[in-house]
C-alpha positions in Angstrom: -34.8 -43.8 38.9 -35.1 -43.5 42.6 -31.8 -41.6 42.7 -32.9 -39.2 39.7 -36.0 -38.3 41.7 -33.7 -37.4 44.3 -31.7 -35.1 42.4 -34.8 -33.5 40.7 -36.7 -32.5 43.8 -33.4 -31.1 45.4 -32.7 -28.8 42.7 -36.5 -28.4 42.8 -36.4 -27.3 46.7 -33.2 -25.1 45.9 -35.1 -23.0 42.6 -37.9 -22.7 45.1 -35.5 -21.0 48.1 -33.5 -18.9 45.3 -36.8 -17.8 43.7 -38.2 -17.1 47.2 -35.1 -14.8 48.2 -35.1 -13.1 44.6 -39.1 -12.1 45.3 -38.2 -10.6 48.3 -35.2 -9.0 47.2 -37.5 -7.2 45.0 -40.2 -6.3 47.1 -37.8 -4.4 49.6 -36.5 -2.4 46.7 -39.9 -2.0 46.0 -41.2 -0.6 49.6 -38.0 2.0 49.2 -39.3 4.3 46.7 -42.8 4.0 47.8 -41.4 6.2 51.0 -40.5 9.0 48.4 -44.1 10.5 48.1 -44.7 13.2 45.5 -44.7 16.8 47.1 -48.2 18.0 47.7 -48.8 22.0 47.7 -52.3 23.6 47.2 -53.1 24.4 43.7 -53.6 28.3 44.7 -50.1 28.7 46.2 -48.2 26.6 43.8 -45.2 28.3 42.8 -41.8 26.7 41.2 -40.0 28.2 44.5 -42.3 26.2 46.8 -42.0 23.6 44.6 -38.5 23.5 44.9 -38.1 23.8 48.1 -40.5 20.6 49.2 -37.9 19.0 47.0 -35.4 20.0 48.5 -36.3 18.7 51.9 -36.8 15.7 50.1 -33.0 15.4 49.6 -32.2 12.8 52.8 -35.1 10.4 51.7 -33.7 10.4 48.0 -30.5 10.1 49.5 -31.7 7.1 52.3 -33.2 5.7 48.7 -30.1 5.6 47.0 -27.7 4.1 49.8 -30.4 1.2 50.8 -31.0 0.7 46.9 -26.8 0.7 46.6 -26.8 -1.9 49.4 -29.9 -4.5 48.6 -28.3 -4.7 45.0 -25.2 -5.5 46.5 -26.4 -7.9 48.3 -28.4 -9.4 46.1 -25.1 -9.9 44.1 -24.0 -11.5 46.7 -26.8 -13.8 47.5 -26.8 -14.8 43.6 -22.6 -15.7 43.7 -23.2 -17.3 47.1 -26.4 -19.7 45.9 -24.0 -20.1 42.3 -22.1 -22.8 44.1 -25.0 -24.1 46.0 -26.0 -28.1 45.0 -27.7 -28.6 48.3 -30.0 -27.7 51.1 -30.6 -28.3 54.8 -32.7 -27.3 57.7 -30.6 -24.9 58.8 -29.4 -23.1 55.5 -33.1 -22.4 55.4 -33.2 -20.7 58.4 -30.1 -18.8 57.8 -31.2 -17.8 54.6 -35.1 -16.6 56.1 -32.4 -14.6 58.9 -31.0 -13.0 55.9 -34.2 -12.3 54.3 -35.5 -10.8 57.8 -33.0 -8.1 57.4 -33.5 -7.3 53.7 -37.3 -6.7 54.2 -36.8 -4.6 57.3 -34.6 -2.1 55.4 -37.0 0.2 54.0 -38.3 0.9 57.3 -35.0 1.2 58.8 -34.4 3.4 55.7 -37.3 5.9 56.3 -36.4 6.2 59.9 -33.1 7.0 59.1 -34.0 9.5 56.1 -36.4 11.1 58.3 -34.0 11.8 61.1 -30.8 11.8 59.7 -29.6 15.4 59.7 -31.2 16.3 62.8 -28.8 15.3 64.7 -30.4 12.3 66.5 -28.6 9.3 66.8 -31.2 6.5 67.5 -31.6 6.6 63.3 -28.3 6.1 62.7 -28.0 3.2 65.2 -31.2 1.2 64.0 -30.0 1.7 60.6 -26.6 0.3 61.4 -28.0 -2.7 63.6 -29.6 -3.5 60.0 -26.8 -3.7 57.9 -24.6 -5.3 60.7 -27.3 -8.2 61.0 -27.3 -8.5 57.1 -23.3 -8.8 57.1 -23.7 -11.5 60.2 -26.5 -13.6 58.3 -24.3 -13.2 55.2 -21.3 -14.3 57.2 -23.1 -17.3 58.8 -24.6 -18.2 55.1 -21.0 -18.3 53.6 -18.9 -20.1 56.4 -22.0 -22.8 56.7 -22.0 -23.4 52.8 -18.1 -23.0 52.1 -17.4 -25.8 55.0 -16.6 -29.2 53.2 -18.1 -31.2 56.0 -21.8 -29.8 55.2 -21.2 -31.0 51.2 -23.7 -27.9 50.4 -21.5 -26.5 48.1 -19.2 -27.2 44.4 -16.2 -25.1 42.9 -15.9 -22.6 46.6 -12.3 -23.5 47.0 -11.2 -22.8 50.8 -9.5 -19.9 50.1 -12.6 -18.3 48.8 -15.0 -19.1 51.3 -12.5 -17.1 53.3 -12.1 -14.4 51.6 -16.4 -13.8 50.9 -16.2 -14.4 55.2 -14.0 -11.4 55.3 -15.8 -9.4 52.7 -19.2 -10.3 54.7 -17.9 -8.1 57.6 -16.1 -5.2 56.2 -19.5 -3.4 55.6 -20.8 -3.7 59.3 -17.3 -2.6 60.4 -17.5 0.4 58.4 -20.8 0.9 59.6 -20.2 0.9 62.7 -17.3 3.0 62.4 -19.7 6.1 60.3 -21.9 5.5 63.5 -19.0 7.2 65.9 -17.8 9.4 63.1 -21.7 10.5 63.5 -21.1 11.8 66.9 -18.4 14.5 65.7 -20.1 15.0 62.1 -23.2 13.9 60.8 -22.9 15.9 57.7 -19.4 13.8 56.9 -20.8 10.6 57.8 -24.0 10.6 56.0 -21.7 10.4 52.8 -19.5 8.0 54.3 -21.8 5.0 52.9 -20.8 6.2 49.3 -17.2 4.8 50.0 -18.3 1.4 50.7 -18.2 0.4 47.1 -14.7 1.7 46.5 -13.5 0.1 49.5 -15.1 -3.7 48.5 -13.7 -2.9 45.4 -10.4 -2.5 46.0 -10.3 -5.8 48.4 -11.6 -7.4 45.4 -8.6 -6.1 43.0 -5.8 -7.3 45.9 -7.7 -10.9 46.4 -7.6 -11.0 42.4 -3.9 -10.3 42.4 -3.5 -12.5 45.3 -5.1 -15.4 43.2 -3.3 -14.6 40.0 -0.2 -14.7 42.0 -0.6 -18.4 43.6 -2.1 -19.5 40.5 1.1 -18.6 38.6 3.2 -19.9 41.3 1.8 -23.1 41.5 2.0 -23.3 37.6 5.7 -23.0 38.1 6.0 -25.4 41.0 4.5 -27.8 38.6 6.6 -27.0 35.9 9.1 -27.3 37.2 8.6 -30.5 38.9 7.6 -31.8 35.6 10.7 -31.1 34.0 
């Protein structure tokens, strides 16, 4: 009975720290599109060209909307596969997690910095933004090498290989980051579409692990196959 208790308030404590993460996943998307504020123009000189035109300076903070929105739901996949093989809890995944969490609800502010400033050729924007997405992809690292380490017993079904390979994937966005930061410096224009790669890029490390996988998995097949014969 005891032992059952146990069990219950674990996975009790766990729904509690998934639920919390999922709230403020939500809120952040949230904040974003509260920075897009309808255009404003006095009713006397309203015209469809004015109108247009506050629109159009509009275009970076849709654009900062769309990246940040891209990114949080991407992590938020993340978070959901990572917490999928989650069966316990200490201390410090706590803290790692509310790290994590620290840099998903700063990113609408780091967002409407870096809308506000981005094609004015300033780089403090680009570099706070950056610093954001770099200390998501190092919480997300920590998260992943803390919970896919046997010793901890945090985690079921993360094979080794795995672990390593989320590890890897948790720091190929703040590298690419950092390296549309310099390309900044030569082109802003290019770089502020740079972030639209990202997804290609992830996705195309996750078709070569894939194939990677399907390739051991066969070969181990035949290994045993043919020891069994």
């Amino acid at each position: 009975m005891d032992k059952l208790h146990s069990e219950l308030k674990k996975e009790f404590q766990l729904e509690r720290m998934i639920l919390f993460s999922d709230a403020v996943f939500a809120i952040a998307i949230t904040l974003l599109v509260i920075e897009l504020k309808v255009p404003e123009i006095e009713r006397a000189e309203l015209t469809e060209g004015k109108l247009l035109n506050a629109l159009g300076h509009m275009i970076p903070k849709f654009f900062g909307f769309i990246i940040s929105f891209m990114f949080i739901g991407i992590y938020w996949m993340v978070h959901h596969r990572l917490f999928g093989f989650v069966v316990n809890y200490t201390p410090k995944l706590l803290r790692l997690n509310l790290l994590f969490l620290f840099s998903v609800a700063l990113m609408p502010f780091s967002t409407a910095f870096y809308s506000e400033y981005v094609m004015k050729h300033v780089l403090t924007p680009v570099v706070f933004y950056t610093g954001n997405i770099i200390l998501l992809g190092l919480f997300n690292l920590f998260m992943w090498k803390y919970i896919g380490n046997p010793k901890n017993k945090l985690s079921e079904g993360l094979s080794e290989r795995d672990a390593r390979y989320y590890s890897t994937r948790a720091v190929i966005v703040p590298c690419l980051f950092t390296l549309f930061a310099f390309v900044y410096l030569i082109n802003p224009f290019i770089s502020s579409f740079m972030p639209l790669l990202v997804p290609l890029i992830m996705r195309i490390v996750q078709k070569r692990h894939e194939k990677k996988t399907r390739a051991l998995e066969a070969k181990t097949k035949t290994e045993d196959g043919n020891g069994t014969t």
